[in-house]
N, C-alpha and C positions, 0 to 999 in steps of 0.2 A: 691626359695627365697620368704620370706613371705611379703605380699604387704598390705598397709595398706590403709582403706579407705579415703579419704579427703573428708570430705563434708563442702561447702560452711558457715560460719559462725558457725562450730561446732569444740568445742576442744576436744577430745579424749585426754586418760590422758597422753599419751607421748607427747601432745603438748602442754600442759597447764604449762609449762615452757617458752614458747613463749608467754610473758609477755609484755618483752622488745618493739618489732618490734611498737605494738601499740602505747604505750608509744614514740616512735619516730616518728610516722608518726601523732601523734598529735601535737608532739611539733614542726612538721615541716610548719605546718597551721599555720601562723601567724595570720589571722584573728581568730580561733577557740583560740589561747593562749590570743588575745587580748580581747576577749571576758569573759575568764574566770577572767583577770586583773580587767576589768571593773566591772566585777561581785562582785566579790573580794570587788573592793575599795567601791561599793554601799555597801554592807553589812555592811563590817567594818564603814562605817559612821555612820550607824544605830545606829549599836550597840555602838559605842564609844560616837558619839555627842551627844545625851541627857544626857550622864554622866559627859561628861565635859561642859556641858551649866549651866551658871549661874541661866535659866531659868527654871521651868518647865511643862513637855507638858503639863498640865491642867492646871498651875496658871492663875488665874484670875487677870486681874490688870486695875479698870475700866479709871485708869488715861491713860491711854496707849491703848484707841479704835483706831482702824484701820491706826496705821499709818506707813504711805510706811517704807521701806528698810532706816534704817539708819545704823549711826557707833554702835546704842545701840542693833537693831534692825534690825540685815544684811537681813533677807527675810521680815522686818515688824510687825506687827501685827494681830489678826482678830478684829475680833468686838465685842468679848469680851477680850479683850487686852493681847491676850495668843501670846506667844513667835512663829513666823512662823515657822522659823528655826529650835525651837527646837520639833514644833507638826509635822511637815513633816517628821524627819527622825524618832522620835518616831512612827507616821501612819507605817512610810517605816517595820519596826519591826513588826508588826500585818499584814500587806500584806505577807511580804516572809515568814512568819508562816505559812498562809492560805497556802499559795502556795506551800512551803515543805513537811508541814503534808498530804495535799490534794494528791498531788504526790505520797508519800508512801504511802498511802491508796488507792488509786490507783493504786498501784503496789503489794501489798499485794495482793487484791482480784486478780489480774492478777497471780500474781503465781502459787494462792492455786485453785483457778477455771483453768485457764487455765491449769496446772499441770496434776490437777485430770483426764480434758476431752482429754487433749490428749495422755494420760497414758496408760487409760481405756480405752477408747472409746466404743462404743456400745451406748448400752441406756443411760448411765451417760455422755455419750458424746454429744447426741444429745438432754437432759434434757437440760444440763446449755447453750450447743448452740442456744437452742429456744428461754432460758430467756435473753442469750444476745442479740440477735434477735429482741426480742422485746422490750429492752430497748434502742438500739440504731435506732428502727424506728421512736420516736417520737422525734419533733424539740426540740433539748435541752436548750436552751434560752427559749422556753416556759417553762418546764418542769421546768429548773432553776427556774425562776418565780414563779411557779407554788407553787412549795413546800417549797421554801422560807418564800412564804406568808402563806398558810397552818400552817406549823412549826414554824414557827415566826423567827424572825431577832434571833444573833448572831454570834459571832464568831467559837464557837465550831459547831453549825449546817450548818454555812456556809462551815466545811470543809468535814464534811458527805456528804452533801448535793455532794458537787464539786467532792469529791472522788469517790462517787457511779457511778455518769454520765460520769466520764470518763473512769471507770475501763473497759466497753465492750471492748476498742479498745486494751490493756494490754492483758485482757483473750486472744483476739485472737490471738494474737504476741504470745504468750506463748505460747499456744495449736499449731500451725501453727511449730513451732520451736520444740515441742515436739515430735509432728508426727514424724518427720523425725531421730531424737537422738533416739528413741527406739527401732528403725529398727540396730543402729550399732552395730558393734560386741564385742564390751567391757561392753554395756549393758548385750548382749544373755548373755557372758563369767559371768557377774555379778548375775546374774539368776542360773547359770546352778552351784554354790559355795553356793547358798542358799542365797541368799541380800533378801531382804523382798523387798516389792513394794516400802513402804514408804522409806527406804533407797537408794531404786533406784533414786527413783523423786529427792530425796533431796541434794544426794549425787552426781550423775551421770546426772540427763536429768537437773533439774535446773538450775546448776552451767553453762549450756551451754545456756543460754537465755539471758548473763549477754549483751551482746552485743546489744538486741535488748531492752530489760529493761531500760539499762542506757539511749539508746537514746530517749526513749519512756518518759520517766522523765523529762529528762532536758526539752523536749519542751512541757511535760504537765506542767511540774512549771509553763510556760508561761501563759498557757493557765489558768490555775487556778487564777492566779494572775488578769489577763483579767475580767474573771469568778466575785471574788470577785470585783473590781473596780464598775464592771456595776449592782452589787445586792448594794453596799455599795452607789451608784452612786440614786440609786431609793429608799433607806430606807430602806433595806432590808437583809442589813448585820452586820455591827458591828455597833454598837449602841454608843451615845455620853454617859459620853465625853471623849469617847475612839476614836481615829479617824483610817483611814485608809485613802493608796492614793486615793480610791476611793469615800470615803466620804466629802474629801478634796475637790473633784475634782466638787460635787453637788453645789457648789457656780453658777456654769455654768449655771445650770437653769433659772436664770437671768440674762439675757444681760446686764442689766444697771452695775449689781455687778459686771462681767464679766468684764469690760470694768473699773470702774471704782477701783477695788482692784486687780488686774490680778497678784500681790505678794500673795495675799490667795490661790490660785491654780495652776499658772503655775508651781511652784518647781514639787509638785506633780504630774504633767502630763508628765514633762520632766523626773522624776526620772523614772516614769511606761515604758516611749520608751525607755528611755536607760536600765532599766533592761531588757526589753523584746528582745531587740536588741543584748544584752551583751550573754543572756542567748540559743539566737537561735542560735548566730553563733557559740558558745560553742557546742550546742547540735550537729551542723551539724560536726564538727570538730572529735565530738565522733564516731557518727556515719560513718564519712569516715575512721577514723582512723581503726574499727574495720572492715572496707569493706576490702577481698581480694582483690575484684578489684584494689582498689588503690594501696592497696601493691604491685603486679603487675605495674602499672603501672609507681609507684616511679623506679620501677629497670629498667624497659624498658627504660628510660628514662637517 
């Protein structure tokens, strides 16, 4: 009888019909569904509330400086008498872009490098292993810093910037995940029928990363999002007067303003934890879902 191989976190094509089982062991995470809800409702406010706000995030209105949370004015004013409410969730909209784009860019070079090194291996493998090597020795908050300032503020180079620094840890998940799917026997079988390399990668060792990808995503969104606040936080990211949570959030630098407007930047601080809160326990929800282990350990159970 022919016996097939199982290897931990790899679908061979007779089980990539086993679609379902993940899909259930995520929606059995309450915390991971509740996180994706929360996720969800943040978005969608983004996206909806500055459309249906009377306001808009840049109107100027010097009659209306600074003033607190009213019925006209539910999160207040700033100081230049622009709408809180409606510059908050507008910022929210230019954050989770940073953070999306940043993420698949991210993921991208993680594919196409890690793919290639752990496909090939040899010398191509120990080439891009060095450069990633060497880009993940240096403190990257420095480095962030570094070529922020270099480069100059934006929002388009803030997501270069974010995506490049985080893709070492993607190449490795991929290459690491690769090793192993080339070794199985529906690959040899795809070789020994004529598949070219490049349909191998893309067709066969690829499609088997998605597990390690996805969870690799959701919690670099986070980190991206992080990423941006703390560059937009020092001047150094989106520029006025476009805002982001993070540039919302530079009010802080002064204690007196801190204290005395704490509607100019709390929304913003509180939306950054609850996204970043919504988004990890989503990520980990992924991530257990696609674990065998668990799978095992729902049935034992």
């Amino acid at each position: 009888m022919e016996q097939k191989l199982a290897v931990p976190g790899v679908a061979t094509p007779g089980a990539r019909r086993m679609k379902s089982p993940v899909l259930r062991r995520f929606m059995r995470n309450r915390l991971a569904v509740s996180g994706l809800a929360i996720f969800g409702i943040v978005v969608l406010m983004c996206i909806v509330g500055p459309l249906m706000s009377p306001y808009g995030a840049n109107t100027i209105d010097l009659m209306s400086v600074s003033l607190p949370p009213s019925a006209a004015h539910w999160s207040g004013t700033d100081e230049t008498g622009r709408d809180m409410l409606t510059r908050t969730l507008a910022a929210g909209q230019v954050s989770l872009t940073v953070g999306v784009l940043s993420a698949l860019l991210s993921v991208a070079i993680g594919l196409v490098l890690g793919g290639i090194a752990g496909y090939f291996g040899g010398k191509i493998d120990t080439l891009i292993m060095r450069i990633v090597d060497v880009v993940m020795i240096f403190p990257t908050t420095i480095v962030l810093l570094t070529l922020a300032a270099v480069l100059g503020p934006g929002t388009g180079k803030t997501v270069v910037i974010i995506g490049v620094l985080t893709a070492p840890l993607a190449v490795r998940l991929v290459r690491a995940r690769i090793l192993t799917v080339r070794e199985l026997d529906f690959v040899a079988a795809a070789r020994l029928m004529g598949a070219g390399d490049a349909y191998i990668i893309v067709r066969h060792c690829l499609p088997n990363t998605t597990d390690v990808i996805v969870s690799f995503a959701s919690l670099n969104f986070v980190s991206a999002i992080m990423m941006e606040a703390g560059l937009s936080f020092l001047g150094l990211g989106v520029q006025m007067p476009f805002a982001s949570w993070g540039s919302l959030l530079s009010l802080t630098t002064d204690a007196s303003m801190m204290q005395a407007y704490p509607w100019m930047w709390l929304p913003a601080g509180i939306l950054i934890v609850v996204t970043a809160l919504a988004a990890n326990f989503f990520g980990d929800g992924l991530r257990a879902a696609f674990d065998p282990k668990s799978h095992q350990e729902l049935h034992a159970k």
